[in-house]
TIBADO-395272 format. One record per atom (N, C-alpha, C): residue in three letters; atom name; y, z, x. Coordinates in nm, 4 decimals. Example, Ala and Ser with C-alpha at 12.3 -4.5 7.8 and 13.67 -1.06 7.14 Angstrom:
2
code=ALA; site=N; v=-0.5690; w=0.7800; u=1.3190
code=ALA; site=CA; v=-0.4500; w=0.7800; u=1.2300
code=ALA; site=C; v=-0.3300; w=0.7800; u=1.3200
code=SER; site=N; v=-0.2250; w=0.7080; u=1.2850
code=SER; site=CA; v=-0.1060; w=0.7140; u=1.3670
code=SER; site=C; v=0.0030; w=0.7870; u=1.2900
This chain:
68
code=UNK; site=N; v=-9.0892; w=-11.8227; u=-19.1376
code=UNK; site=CA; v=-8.9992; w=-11.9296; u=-19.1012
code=UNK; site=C; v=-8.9533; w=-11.9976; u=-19.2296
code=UNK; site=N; v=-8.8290; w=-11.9942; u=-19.2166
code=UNK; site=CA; v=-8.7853; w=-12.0950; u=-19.3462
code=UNK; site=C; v=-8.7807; w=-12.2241; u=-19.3891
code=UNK; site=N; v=-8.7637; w=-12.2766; u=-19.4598
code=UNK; site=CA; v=-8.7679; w=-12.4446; u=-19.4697
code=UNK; site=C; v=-8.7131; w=-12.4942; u=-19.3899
code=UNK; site=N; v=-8.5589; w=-12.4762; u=-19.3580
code=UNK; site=CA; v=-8.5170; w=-12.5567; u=-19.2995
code=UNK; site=C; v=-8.5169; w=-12.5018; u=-19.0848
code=UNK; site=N; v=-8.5853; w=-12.3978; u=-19.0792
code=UNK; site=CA; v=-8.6587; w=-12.3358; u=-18.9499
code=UNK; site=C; v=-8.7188; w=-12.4566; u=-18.9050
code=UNK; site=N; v=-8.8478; w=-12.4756; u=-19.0217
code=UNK; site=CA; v=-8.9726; w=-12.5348; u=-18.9921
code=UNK; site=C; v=-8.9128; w=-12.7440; u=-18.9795
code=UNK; site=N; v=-8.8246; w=-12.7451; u=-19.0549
code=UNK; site=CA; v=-8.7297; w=-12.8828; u=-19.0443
code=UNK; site=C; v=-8.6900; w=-12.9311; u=-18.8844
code=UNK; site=N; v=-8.6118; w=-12.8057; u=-18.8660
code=UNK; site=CA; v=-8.5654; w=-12.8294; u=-18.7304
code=UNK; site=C; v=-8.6499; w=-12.8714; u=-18.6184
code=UNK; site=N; v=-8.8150; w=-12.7495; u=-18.6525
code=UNK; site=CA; v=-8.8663; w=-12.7480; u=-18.5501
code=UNK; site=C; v=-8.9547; w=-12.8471; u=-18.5236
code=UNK; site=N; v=-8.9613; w=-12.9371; u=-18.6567
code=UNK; site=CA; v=-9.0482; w=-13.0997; u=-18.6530
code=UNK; site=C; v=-8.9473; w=-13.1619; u=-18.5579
code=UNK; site=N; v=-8.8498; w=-13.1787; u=-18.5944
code=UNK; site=CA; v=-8.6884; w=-13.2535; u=-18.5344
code=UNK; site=C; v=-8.7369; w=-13.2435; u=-18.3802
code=UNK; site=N; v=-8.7681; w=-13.1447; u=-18.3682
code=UNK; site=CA; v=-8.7441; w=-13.1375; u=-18.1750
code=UNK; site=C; v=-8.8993; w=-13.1748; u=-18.1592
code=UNK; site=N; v=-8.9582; w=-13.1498; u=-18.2356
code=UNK; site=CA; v=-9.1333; w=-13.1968; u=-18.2002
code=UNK; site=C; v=-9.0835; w=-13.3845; u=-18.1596
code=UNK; site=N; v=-9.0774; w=-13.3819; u=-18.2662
code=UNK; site=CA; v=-9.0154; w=-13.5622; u=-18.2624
code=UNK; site=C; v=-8.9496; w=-13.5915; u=-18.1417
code=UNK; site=N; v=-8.8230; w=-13.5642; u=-18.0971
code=UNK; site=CA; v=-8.7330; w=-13.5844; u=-18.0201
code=UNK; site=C; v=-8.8179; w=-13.5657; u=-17.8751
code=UNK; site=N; v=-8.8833; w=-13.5077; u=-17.8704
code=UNK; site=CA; v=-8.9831; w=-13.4493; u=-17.7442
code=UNK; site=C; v=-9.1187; w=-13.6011; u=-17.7505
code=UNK; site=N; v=-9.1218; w=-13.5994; u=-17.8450
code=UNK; site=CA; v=-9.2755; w=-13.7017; u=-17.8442
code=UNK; site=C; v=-9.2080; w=-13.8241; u=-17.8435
code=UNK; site=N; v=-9.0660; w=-13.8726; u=-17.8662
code=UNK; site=CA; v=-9.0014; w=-13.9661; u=-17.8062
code=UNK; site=C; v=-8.9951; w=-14.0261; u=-17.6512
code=UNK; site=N; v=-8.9717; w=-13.8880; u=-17.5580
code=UNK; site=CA; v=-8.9748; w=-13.9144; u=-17.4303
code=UNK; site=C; v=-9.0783; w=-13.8860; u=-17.3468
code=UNK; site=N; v=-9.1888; w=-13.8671; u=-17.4204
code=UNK; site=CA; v=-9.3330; w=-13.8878; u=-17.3558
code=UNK; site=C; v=-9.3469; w=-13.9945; u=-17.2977
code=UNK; site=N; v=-9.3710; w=-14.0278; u=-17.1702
code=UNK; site=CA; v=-9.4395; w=-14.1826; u=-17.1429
code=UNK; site=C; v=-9.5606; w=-14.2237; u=-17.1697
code=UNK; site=N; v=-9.6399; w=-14.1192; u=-17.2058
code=UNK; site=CA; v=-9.7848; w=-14.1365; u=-17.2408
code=UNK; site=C; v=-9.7956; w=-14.2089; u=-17.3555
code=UNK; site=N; v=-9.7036; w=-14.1577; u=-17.4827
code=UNK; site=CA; v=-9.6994; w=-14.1472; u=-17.6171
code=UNK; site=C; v=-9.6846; w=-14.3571; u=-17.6148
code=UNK; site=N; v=-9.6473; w=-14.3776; u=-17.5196
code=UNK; site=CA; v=-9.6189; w=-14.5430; u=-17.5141
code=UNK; site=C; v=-9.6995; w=-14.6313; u=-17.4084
code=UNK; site=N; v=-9.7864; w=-14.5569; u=-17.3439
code=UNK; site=CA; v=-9.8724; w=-14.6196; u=-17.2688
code=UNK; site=C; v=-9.8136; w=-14.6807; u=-17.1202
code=UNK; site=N; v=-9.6744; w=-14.6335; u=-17.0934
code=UNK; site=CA; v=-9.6271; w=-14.6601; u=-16.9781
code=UNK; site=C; v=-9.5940; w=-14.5420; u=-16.8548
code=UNK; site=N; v=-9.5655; w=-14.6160; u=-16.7585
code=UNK; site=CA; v=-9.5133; w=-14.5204; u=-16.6718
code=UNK; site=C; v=-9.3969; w=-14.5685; u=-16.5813
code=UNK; site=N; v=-9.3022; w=-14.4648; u=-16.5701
code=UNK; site=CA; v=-9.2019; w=-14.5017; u=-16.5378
code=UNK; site=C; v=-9.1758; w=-14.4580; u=-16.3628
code=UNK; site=N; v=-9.1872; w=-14.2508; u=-16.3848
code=UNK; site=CA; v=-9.2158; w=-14.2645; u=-16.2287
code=UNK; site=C; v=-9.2506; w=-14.1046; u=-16.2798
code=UNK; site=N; v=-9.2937; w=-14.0139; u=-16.1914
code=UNK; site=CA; v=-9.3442; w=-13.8889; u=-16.2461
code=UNK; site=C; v=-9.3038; w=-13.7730; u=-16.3180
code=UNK; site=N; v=-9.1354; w=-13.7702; u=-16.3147
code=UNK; site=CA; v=-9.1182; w=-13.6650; u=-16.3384
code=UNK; site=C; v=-9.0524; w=-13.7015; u=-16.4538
code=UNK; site=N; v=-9.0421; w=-13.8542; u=-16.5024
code=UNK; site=CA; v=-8.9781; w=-13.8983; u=-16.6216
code=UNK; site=C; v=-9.0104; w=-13.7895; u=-16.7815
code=UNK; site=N; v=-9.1473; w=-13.7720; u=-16.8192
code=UNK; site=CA; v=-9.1449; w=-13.6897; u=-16.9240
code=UNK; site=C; v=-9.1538; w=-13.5761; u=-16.9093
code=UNK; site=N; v=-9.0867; w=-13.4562; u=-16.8090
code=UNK; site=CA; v=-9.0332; w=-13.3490; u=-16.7500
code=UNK; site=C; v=-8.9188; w=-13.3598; u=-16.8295
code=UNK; site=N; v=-8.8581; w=-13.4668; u=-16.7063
code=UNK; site=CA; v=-8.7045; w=-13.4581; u=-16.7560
code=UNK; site=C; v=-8.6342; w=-13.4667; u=-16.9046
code=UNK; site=N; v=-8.7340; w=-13.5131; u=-16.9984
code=UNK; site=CA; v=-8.7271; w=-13.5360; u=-17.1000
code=UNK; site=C; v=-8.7078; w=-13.4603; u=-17.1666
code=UNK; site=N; v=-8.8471; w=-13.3572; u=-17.1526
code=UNK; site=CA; v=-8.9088; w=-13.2186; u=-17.2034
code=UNK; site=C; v=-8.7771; w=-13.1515; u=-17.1786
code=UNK; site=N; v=-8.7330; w=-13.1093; u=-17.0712
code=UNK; site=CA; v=-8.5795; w=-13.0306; u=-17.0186
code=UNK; site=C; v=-8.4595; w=-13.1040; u=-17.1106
code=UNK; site=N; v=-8.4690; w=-13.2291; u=-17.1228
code=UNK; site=CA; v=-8.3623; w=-13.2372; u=-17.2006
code=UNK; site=C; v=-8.3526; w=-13.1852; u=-17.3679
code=UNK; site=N; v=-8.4853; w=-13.1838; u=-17.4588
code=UNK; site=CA; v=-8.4626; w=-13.1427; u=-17.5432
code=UNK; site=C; v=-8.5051; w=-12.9803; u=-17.5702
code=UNK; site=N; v=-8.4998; w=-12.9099; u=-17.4162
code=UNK; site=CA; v=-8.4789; w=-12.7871; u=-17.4084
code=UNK; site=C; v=-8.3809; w=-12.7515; u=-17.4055
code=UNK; site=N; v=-8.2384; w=-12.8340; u=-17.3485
code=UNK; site=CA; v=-8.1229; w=-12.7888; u=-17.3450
code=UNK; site=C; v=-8.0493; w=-12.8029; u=-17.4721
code=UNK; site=N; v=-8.1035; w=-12.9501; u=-17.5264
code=UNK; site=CA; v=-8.0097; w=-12.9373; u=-17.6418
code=UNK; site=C; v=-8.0792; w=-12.8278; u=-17.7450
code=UNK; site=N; v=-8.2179; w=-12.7512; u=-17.7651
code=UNK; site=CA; v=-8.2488; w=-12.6491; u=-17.8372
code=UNK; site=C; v=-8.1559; w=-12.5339; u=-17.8307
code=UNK; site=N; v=-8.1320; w=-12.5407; u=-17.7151
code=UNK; site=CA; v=-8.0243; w=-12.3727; u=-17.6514
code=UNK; site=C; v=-7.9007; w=-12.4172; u=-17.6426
code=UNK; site=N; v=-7.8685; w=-12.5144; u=-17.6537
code=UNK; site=CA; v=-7.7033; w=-12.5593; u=-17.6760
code=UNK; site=C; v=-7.7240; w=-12.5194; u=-17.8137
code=UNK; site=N; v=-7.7973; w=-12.5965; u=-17.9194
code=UNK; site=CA; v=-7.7918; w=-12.5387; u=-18.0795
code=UNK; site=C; v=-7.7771; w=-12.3729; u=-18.1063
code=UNK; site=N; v=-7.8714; w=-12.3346; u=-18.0415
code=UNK; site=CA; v=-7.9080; w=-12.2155; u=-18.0287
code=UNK; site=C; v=-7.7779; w=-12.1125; u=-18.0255
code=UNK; site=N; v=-7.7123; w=-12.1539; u=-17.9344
code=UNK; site=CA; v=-7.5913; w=-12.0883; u=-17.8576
code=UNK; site=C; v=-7.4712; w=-12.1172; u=-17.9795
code=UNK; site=N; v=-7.4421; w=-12.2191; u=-17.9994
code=UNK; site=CA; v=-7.3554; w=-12.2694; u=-18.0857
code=UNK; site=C; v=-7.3724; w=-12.1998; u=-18.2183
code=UNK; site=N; v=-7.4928; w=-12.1729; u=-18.2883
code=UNK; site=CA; v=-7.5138; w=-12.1081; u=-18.3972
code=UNK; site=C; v=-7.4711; w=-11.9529; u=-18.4026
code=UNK; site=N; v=-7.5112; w=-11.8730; u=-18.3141
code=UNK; site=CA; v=-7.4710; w=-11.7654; u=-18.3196
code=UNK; site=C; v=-7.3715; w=-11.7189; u=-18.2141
code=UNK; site=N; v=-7.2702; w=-11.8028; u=-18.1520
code=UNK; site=CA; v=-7.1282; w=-11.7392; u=-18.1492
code=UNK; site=C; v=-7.0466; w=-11.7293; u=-18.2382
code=UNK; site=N; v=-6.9827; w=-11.6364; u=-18.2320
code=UNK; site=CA; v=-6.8958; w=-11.5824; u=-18.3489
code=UNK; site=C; v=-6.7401; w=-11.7255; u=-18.3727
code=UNK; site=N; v=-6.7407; w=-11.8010; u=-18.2288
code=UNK; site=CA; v=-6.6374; w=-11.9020; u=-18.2489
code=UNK; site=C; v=-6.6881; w=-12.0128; u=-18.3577
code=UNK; site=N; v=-6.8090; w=-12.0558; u=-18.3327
code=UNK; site=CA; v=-6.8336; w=-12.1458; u=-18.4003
code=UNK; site=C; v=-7.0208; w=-12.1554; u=-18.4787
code=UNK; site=N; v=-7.0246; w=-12.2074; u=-18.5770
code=UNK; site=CA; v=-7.1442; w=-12.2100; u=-18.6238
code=UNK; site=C; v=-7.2018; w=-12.3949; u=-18.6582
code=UNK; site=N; v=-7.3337; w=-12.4241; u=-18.5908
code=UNK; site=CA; v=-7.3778; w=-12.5418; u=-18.6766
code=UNK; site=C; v=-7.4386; w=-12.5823; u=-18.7450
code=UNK; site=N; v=-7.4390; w=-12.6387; u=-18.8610
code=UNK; site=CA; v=-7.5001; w=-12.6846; u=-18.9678
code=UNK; site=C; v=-7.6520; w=-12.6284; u=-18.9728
code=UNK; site=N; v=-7.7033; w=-12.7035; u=-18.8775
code=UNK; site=CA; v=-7.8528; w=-12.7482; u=-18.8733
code=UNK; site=C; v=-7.8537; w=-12.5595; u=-18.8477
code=UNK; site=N; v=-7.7899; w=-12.4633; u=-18.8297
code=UNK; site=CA; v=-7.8631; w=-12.3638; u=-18.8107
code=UNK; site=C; v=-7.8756; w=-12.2159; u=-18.8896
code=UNK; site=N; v=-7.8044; w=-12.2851; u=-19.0076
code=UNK; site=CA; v=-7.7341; w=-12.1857; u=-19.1591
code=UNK; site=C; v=-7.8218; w=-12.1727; u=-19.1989
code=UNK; site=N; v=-7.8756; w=-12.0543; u=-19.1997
code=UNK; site=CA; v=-7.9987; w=-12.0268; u=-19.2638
code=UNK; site=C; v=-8.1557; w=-12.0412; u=-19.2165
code=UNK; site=N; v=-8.1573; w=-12.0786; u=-19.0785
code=UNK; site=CA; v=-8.3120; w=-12.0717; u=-19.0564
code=UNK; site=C; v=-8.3021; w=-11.9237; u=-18.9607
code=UNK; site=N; v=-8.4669; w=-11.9162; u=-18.9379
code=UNK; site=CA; v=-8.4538; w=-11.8065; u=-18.8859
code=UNK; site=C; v=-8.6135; w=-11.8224; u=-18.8126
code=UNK; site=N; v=-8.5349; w=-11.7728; u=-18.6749
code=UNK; site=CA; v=-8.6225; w=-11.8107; u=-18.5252
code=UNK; site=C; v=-8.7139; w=-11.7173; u=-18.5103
code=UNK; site=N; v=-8.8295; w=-11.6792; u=-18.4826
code=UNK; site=CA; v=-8.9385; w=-11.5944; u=-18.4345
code=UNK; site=C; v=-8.9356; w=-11.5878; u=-18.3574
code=UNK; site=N; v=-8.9381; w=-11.5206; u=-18.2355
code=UNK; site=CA; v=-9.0355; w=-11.4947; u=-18.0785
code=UNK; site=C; v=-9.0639; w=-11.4131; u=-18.0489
């Protein structure tokens, strides 16, 4: 993984431990840090998608390189 791979992938660690309700000691109603989790799944695969179509490329994704 490259530097800026391993950059990104703090970025969404973060963005995810944002919408934890735990992470703040509250609760809102159950499926609140689900929905959360799903949201910064979509914006991973919106990036995702955006990087390697041939129409368009984004920043954050020049040069890292994904494992699975």
């Amino acid at each position: 993984m490259t530097k800026a791979g391993f950059e990104l992938l703090m970025k969404w660690v973060e963005e995810q431990e944002k919408r934890d309700q735990d992470n703040f000691d509250m609760y809102i109603y159950n499926d609140f840090s689900a929905y959360g989790t799903k949201e910064v799944m979509d914006n991973m695969v919106s990036l995702l998608v955006c990087g390697v179509s041939r129409r368009g490329t984004h920043q954050l994704t020049k040069g890292t390189v994904a494992v699975i």
